[in-house]
N, C-alpha and C positions, 0 to 999 in steps of 0.2 A: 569365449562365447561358443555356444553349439547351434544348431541348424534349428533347435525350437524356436522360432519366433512367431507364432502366433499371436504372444499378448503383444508385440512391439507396437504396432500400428493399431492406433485408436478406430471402430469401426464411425463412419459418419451419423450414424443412426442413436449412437450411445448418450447416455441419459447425462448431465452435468456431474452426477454422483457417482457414474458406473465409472466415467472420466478420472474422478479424482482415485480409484478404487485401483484401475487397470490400466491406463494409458501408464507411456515411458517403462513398461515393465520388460527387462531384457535382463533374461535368464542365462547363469552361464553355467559353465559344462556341469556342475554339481547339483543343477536345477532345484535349485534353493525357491520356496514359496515366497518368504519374505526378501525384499531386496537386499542385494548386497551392502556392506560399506568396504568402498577401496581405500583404505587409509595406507597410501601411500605417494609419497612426495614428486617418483618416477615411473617411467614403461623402459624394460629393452626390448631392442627390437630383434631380429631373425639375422637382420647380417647389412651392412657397411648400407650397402644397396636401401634395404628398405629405414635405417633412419634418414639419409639423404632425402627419400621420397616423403617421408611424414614432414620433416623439418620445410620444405618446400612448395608442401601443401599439395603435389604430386598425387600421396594417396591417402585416404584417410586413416586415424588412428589417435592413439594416445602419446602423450607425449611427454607430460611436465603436465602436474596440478595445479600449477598457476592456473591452468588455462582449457587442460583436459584431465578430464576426471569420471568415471564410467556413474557413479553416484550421482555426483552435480549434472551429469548430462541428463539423470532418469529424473532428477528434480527438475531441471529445465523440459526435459519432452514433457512432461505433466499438467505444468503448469499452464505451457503454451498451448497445449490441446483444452485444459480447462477454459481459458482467455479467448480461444481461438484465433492464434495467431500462429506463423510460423516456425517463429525462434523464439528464444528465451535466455538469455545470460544470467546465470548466478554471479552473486555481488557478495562481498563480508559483513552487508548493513542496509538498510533501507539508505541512507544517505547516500552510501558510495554507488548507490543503483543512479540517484539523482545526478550527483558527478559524475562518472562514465558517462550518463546520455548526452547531457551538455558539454565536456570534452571532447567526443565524439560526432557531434553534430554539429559545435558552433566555433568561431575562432574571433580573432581579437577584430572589434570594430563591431558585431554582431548583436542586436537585442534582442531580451525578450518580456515579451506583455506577458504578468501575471497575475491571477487571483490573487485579492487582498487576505482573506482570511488562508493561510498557509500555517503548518509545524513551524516553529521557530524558528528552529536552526536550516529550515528552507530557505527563511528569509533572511536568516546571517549567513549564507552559503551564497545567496547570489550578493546579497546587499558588500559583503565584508570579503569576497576571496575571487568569487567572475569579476565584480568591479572592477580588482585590482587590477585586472590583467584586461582590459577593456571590454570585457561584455557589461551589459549594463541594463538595467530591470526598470521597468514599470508597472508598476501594482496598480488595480481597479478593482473595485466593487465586482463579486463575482456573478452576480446574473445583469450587470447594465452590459446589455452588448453594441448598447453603442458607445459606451464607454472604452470597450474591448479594439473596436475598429476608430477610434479615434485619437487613440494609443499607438496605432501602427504606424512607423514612421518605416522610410528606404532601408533602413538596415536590419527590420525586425526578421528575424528568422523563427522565431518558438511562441507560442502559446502554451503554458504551461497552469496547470489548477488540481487543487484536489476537488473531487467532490464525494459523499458530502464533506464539506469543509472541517475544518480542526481548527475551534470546539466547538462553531454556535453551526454544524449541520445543515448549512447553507446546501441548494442544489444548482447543479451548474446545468443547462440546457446544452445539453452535449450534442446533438444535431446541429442545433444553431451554430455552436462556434466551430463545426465541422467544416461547415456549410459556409461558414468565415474566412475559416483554416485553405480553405480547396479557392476561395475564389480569390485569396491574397497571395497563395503560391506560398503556404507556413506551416510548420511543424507542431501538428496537437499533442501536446504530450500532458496524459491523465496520471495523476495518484490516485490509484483504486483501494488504496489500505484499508478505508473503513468499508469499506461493501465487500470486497473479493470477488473474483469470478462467479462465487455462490450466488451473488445479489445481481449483479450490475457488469457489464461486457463492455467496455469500452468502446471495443474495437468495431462493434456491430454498429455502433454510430459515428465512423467515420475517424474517431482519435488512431492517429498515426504509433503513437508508441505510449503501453501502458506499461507505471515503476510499482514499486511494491516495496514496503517495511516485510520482506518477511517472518520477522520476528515477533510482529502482534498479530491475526488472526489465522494464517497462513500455517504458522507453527499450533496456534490455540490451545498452550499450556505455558507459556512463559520461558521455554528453557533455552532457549540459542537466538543470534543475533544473524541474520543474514537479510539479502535484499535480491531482487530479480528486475530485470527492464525485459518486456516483452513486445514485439511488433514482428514489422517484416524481415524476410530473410536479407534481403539487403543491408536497410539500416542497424536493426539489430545482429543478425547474422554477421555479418562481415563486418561495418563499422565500428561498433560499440564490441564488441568482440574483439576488434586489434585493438582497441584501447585496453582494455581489460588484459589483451597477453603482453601489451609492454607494462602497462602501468601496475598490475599486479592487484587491486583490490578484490582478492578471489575468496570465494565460500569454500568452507573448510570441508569435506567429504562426510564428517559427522554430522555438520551443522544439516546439510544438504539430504543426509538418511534423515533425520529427524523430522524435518520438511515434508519429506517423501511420506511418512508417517503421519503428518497432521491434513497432508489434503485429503490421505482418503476418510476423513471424517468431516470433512472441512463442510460440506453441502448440506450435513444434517446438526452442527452446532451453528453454522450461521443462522438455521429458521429458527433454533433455538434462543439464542442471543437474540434473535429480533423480537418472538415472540415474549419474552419475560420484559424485556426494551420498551416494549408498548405499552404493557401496564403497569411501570412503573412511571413513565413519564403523564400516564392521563392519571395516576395519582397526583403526581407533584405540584402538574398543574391545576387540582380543586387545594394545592394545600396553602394556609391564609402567612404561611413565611416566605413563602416563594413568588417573586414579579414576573416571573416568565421562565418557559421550558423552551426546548430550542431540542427539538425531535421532529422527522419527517414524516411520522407515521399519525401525528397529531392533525385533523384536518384543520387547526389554528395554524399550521403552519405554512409562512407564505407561497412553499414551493410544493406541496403537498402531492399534489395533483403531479406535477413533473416527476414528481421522484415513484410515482405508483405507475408513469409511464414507461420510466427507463428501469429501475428496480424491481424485483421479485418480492421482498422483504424489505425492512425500512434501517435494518441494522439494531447494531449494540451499543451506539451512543448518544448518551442522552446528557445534555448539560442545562443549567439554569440559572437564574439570579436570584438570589437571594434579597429582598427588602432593602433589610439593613447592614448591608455591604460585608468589606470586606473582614470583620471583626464576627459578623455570624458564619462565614463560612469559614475559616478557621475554627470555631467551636464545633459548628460540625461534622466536620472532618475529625479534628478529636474525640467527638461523642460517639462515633460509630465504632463496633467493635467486629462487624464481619467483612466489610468492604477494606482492602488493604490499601492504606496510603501509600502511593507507586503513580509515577506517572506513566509507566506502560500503562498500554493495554491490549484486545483480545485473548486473555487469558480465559481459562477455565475460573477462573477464581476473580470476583468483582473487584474493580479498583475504583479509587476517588481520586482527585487534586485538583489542586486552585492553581488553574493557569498563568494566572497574572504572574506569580510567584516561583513559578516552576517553566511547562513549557515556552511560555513565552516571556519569563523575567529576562530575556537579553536584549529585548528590544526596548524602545524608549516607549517612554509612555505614550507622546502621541501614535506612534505605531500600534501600539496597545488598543489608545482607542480608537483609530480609524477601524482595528479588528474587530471593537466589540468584544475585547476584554478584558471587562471592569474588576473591579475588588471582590463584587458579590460573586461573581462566576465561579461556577463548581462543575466540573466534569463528572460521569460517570461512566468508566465503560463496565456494562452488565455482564458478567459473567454465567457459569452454568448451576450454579447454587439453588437451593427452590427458591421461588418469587416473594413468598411472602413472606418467609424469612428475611428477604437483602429489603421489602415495604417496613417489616418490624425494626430492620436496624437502622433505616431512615427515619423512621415515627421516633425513634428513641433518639437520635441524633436531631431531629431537630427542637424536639420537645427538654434534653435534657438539660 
């Protein structure tokens, strides 16, 4: 490293986009414009003396990729100055971002109350593997919040939710359960995956610790699998951080460049994604195959107003039902020839899928439908393709 650090520290005044463009940029002696990748596995250090001191936490420094990584740290300082938070831990996956934080904050005897409409493997991560080890879960309807404090028994520790939810785009009143969170003495912990820092900040309304897939919008072309937990420098800083250097679930240094590379675009393809998001969903809902849209930017929908309160833009996904179940939306997913059948999403490139069958075929059907999702259900996440190109290959997908 040389003595240029200028760009290192984010100015307080700088714009969301200037953030994703310049924060975490630490230049070394070659003074390279684009950031570096350290694709290496180790650090030596200078002499006997100074690894004693790094191994010991004595001074600071690099160490081992497991855990220090000059790449994954410029994706972590980024991210977290995006979020506005203090730390930020890279993870090898949106999931393992989820495990590490509940590893790290909760231990056996411990519950937590969560939103019902979650990712799947959310829900077979605490239902099938905390369980086992005595943590133990309670799903509720994610805006009854008296259902939320009604849930809290002696042992709850965590409040956990996406919002908007995955698939039917539910908004969660994130003040409220802040304001829940602070007056039970509990742990909020938000999935921002569909909104991003571009949309929606968790952290400004009181959630303790925001996770992240950053492998769908974060990256916003599809190519690498990685994940982030961001909050305080306590909990995330030093706790969830020594889980992460025993346990090992680390982001790869390329994975972590690549990252680095998609937020500084990240603030001007989310209005994007949102903006093509909206009129595709006030189409679907004038169209006579379709029972309903499940998008927050629609004022039919029931959280509308909250999600224009806590939100900037209303996002890229948009999901609906179809009439005649699950037999039409199968056909239309085959009828379509621009939107790629993938259950990612935030991509560059529009995807479809029928969750019932995919994201959440691991749950039992009642769980299915406590979530709200049915046969007919069809996801969309909108991509950056023009609009009425991905409206034509819906009109012919559902017409064909």
């Amino acid at each position: 490293m040389n003595d240029d650090t200028h760009e290192s520290a984010p100015e307080s005044h700088w714009d969301l986009g200037t953030l994703g463009i310049r924060a975490g940029t630490h230049r070394t002696v070659e003074n390279e414009h684009s950031s570096a990748i350290f694709a290496t596995s180790s650090f030596v250090f200078s002499s006997a003396r100074e690894a004693a001191a790094r191994f010991a936490g004595e001074e600071p420094g690099n160490i081992y990729s497991r855990f220090t990584n000059p790449t994954v740290q410029a994706f972590c300082d980024r991210l977290a100055a995006m979020e506005g938070g203090e730390a930020c831990i890279g993870t090898a996956s949106g999931m393992s971002a989820i495990l590490a934080t509940c590893m790290a904050m909760l231990k056996v005897g411990d519950h937590i109350v969560s939103s019902r409409g979650l990712f799947g493997s959310t829900v077979g991560l605490f239902n099938n593997y905390l369980g086992r080890f005595g943590v133990n879960t309670t799903f509720v309807p994610l805006n009854d919040l008296d259902a939320w404090e009604a849930a809290i028994t002696a042992r709850t520790r965590m409040l956990f939710l996406e919002t908007p939810s995955n698939p039917l785009t539910e908004i969660a009143d994130l003040a409220a359960l802040a304001e829940l969170a602070e007056r039970r003495n509990l742990l909020l912990v938000v999935d921002n995956c569909f909104c991003t820092p571009a949309l929606q900040r968790p952290l400004e309304f009181g959630a303790h610790i925001v996770v992240h897939s950053a492998t769908k919008f974060l990256d916003g072309q599809g190519r690498c699998v990685g994940g982030a937990v961001v909050g305080d420098a306590r909990r995330v800083g030093e706790d969830v951080f020594r889980f992460l250097r025993t346990a090992g679930p680390s982001m790869s240094p390329f994975n972590a460049w690549v990252f680095l590379k998609g937020l500084e675009t990240l603030n001007l393809r989310m209005k994007a994604h949102s903006e093509s998001a909206l009129q595709i969903a006030s189409w679907l809902a004038e169209h006579p195959a379709v029972k309903h849209v499940y998008y927050p930017g629609l004022p039919a929908h029931p959280q509308h107003e909250l999600a224009r309160k806590q939100q900037s833009h209303f996002g890229g996904i948009v999901s609906f039902d179809l009439k005649e179940g699950h037999e039409s939306a199968w056909k239309l997913i085959d009828n379509t020839r621009l939107f790629s059948i993938t259950a990612n999403l935030g991509d560059t490139r529009s995807t479809i899928t029928h969750p019932a069958s995919t994201t959440h075929a691991r749950l039992s059907a009642e769980q299915r439908a406590e979530a709200g999702v049915g046969g007919g259900l069809v996801r969309l996440a909108i991509g950056l393709e023009d609009t009425q190109d991905l409206l034509d290959d819906l009109k012919n997908g559902l017409t064909g």
